[in-house]
C-alpha positions in Angstrom: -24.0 -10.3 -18.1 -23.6 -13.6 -15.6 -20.6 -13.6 -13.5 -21.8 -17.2 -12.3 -18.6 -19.0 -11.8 -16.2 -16.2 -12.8 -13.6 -15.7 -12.7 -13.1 -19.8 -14.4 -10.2 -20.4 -12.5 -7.3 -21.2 -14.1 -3.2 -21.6 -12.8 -0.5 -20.7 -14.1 2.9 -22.5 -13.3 5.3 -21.2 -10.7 3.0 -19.0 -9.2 2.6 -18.9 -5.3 -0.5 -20.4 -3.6 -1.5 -17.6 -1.5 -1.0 -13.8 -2.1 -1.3 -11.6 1.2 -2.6 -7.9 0.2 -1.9 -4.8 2.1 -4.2 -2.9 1.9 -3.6 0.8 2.2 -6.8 2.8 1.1 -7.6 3.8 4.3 -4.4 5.3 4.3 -2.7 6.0 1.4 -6.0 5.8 -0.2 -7.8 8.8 1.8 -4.5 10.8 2.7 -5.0 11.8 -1.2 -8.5 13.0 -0.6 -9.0 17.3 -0.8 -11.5 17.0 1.9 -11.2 15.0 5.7 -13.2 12.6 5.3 -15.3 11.6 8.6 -13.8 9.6 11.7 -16.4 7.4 12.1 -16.4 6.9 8.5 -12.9 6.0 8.2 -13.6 3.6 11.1 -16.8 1.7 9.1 -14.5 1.5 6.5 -11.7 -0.2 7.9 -14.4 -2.7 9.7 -16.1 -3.4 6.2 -12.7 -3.9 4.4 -11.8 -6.7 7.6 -15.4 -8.2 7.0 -14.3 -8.8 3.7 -11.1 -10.9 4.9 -8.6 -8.5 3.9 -6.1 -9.3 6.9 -3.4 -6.4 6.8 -5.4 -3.1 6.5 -3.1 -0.3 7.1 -5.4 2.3 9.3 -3.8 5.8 9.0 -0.7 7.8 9.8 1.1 9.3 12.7 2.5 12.7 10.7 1.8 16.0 11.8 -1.3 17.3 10.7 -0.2 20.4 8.7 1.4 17.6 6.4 -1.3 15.6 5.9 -4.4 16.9 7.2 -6.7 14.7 6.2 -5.3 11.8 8.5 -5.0 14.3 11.7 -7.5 12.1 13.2 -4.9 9.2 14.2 -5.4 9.6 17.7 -9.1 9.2 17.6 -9.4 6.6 15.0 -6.8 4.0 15.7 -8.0 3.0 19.2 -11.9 2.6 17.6 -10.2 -0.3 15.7 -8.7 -2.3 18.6 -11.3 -5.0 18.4 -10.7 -6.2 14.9 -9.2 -9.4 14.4 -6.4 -8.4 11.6 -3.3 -6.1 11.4 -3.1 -2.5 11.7 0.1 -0.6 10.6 0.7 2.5 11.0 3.2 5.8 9.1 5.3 7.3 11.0 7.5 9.8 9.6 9.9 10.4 13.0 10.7 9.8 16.3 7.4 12.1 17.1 5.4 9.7 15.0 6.3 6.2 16.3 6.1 7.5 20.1 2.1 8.6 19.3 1.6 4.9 17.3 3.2 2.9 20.1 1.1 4.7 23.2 -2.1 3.7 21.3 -0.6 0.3 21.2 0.3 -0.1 17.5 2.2 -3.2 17.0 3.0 -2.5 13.6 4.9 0.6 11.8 5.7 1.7 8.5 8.5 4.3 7.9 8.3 6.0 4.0 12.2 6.7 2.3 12.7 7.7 -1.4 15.3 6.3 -4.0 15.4 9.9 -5.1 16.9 12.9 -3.9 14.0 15.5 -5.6 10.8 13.1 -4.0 13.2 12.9 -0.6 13.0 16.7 -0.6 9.8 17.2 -1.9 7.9 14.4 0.5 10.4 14.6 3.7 11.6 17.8 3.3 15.7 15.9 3.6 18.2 13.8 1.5 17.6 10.4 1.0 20.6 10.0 3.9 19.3 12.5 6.0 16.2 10.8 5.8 17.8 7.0 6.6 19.4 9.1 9.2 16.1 9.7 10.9 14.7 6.3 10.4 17.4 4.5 11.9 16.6 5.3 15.8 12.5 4.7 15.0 13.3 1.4 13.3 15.6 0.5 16.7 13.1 1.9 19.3 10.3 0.4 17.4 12.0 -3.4 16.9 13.0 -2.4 20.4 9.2 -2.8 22.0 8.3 -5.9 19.9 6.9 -4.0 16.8 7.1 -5.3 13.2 8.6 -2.4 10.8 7.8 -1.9 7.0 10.1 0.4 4.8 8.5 2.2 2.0 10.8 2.8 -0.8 8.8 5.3 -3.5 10.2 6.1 -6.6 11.8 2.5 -7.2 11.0 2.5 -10.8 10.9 6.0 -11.9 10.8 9.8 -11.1 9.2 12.9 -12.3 11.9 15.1 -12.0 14.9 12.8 -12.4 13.0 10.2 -14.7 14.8 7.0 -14.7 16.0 5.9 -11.6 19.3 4.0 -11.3 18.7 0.1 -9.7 21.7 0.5 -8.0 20.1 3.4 -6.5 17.3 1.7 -5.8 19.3 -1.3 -4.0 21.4 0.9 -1.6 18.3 2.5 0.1 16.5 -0.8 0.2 19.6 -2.5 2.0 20.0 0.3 4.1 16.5 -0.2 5.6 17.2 -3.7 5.8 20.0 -3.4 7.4 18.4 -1.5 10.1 16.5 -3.9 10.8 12.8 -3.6 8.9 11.1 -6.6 8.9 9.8 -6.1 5.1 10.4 -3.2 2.1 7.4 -2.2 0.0 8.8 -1.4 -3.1 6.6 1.4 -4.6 6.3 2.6 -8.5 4.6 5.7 -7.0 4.4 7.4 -10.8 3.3 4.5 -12.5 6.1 4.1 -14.6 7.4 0.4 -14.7 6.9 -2.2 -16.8 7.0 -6.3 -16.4 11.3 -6.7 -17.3 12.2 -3.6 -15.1 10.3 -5.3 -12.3 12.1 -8.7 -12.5 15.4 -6.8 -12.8 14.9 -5.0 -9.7 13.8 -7.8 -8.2 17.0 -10.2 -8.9 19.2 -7.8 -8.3 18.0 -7.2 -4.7 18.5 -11.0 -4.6 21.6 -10.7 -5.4 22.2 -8.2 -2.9 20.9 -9.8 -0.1 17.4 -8.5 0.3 15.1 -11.9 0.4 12.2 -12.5 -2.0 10.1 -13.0 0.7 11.4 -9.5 2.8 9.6 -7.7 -0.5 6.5 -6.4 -1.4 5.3 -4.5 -4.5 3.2 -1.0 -4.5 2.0 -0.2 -8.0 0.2 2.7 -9.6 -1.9 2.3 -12.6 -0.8 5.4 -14.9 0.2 3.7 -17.6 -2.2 1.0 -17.0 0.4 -1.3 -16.4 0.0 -2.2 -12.1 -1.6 -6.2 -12.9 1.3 -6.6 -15.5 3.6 -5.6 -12.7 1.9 -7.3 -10.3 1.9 -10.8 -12.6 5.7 -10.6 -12.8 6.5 -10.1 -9.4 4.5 -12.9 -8.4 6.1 -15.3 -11.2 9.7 -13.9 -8.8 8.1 -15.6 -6.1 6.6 -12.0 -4.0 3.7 -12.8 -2.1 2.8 -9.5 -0.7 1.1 -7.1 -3.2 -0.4 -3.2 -1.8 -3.7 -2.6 -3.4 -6.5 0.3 -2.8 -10.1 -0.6 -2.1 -11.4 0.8 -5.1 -8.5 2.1 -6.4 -8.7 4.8 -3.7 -5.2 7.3 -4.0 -2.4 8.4 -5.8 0.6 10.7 -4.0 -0.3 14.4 -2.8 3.4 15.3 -3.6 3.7 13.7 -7.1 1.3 15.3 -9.2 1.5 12.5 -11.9 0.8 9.7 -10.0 -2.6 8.2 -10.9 -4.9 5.7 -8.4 -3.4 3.0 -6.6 -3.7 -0.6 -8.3 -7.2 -1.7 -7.0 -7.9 -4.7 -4.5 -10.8 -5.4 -6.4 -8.9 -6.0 -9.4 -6.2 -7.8 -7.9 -8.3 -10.3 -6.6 -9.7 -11.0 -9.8 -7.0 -11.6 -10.9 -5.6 -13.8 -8.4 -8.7 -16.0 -7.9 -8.7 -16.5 -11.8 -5.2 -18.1 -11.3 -6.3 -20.0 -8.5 -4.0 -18.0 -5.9 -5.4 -18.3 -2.2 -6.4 -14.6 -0.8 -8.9 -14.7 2.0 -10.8 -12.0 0.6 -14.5 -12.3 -0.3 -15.3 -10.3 -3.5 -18.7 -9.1 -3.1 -18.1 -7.9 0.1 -15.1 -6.1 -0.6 -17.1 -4.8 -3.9 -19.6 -3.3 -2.0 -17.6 -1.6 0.6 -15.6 0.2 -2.2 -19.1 1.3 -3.6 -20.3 2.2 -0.5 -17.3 4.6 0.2 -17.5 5.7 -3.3 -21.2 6.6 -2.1 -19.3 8.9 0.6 -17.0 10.3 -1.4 -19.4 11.5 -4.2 -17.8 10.1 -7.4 -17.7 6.4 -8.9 -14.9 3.5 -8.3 -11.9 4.2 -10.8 -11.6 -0.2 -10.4 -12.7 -1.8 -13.8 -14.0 -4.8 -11.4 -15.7 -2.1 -9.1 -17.6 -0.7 -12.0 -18.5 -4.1 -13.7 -20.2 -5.7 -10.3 -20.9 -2.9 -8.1 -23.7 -1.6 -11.1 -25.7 0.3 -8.9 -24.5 3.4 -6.6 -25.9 3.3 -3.4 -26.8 6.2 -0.8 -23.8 6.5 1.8 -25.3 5.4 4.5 -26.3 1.9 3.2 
């Protein structure tokens, strides 16, 4: 089949000219692997993914190995990366954490709360006020030496022990990171559970509660095959940060439900098709995602993956 001048581009109204994607594969993409995947290769992967324009690549994280130990490598991947002309951010779970990030000079920091009490104590081990408790002093120290600070909210749209998660619940943790001072809250359906009206109802009512539009960003999962859906409805709210996955890399080593990330491959289609600005060339970022599909030993779970990148390469193409 051609794909000569596809995707036809066509807009739709009220849609925001430019979409900026964070991409987290090389983070929350790999953390989900069973084996460590190479240093070096993680380092290739980041540079390809920057080749491809993707401008906010977040690299790896800064929690104690025994946690997650196929990112114990922090130390020895994050200053291979210093040369690359996009942004870095890092996790850090605790004081620990952001003292490692900021000595290698990371500029940029990600802290990880839950709406939920049974994901706070599965995933941080605390309550979800013990666990803004923590966050507070990195979120200061870190503002404090010029960095920029994301919150990650999981479980915004649905848990798999508690099921349906109360918005007001969701509000008064995102307002709590706000108010102590992150820059911008990644609001994460890390089951895969939320659909297009529960999105814009979230949305408003964090509006409404003083969290801007453009403070937000949305993190969907594709389990019920419902992350572009999401994705179209946030962007119709005005959002114009999205996560994605290179190749639909990851899912959530302490939520056994959770499927793959929504793929950057299949968000761009997407967003070129409407005409929305991105940065990112296609190909390339096609071929990267096969490439480390190549390393990895098993095919691209991204429907755009799977209908341009038709051949499998050997990993060290």
């Amino acid at each position: 089949m051609s794909t000569e001048g596809l995707p036809m581009v066509v807009p739709a109204p009220d849609l925001p000219a430019r979409v900026r994607i964070h991409e987290v594969g090389a983070r929350d993409g790999l953390q989900n692997e069973k084996t460590a995947v190479p240093t070096a290769v993680k380092a290739e992967f980041v540079r390809r993914l920057a080749d491809a324009g993707l401008t906010t690549i977040e690299a790896t994280s800064f929690v104690h190995p025994k946690w997650v130990p196929q990112l114990a490598d922090a130390e020895e991947l994050f200053p291979l990366l210093g040369d690359l002309d996009a942004d870095l951010p890092v996790l850090v779970p605790n004081q620990r954490g952001l003292d490692r990030a900021l000595a290698l000079g990371a500029r940029r920091i990600a802290v990880f709360a839950s709406a939920t009490e049974s994901f706070a104590k599965a995933n941080l081990n605390r309550t979800v006020d013990e666990s803004l408790a923590v966050f507070e002093p990195v979120v200061r120290q870190a503002k404090d030496a010029g960095a920029h600070v994301r919150g990650y909210v999981s479980m915004c749209f649905g848990d798999p022990w508690e099921g349906a998660v109360p918005l007001h619940q969701v509000v008064k943790v995102c307002t709590a990171l706000t108010d102590m001072g992150c820059d911008e809250l990644s609001l994460g359906d890390t089951v895969g559970v939320a659909t297009p009206g529960h999105v814009l109802e979230l949305l408003a009512l964090l509006n409404e509660s003083g969290v801007p539009t453009n403070a937000l960003g949305v993190h969907f999962h594709d389990t019920y095959g419902q992350a572009l859906a999401n994705t179209f409805a946030a962007l119709q709210h005005g959002v114009t940060t999205v996560d994605a996955s290179a190749g639909g890399l990851g899912g959530c080593p302490y939520a056994k439900s959770a499927t793959g990330n929504l793929a950057t491959e299949d968000l761009v289609w997407m967003l070129h098709g409407l005409g929305i600005e991105t940065g990112v060339d296609l190909d390339r970022l096609t071929a990267t995602s096969v490439w480390m599909a190549g390393h990895l030993g098993r095919p691209s779970p991204s429907r755009t993956v799977r209908a341009l990148g038709t051949t499998q390469p050997d990993k060290d193409q």
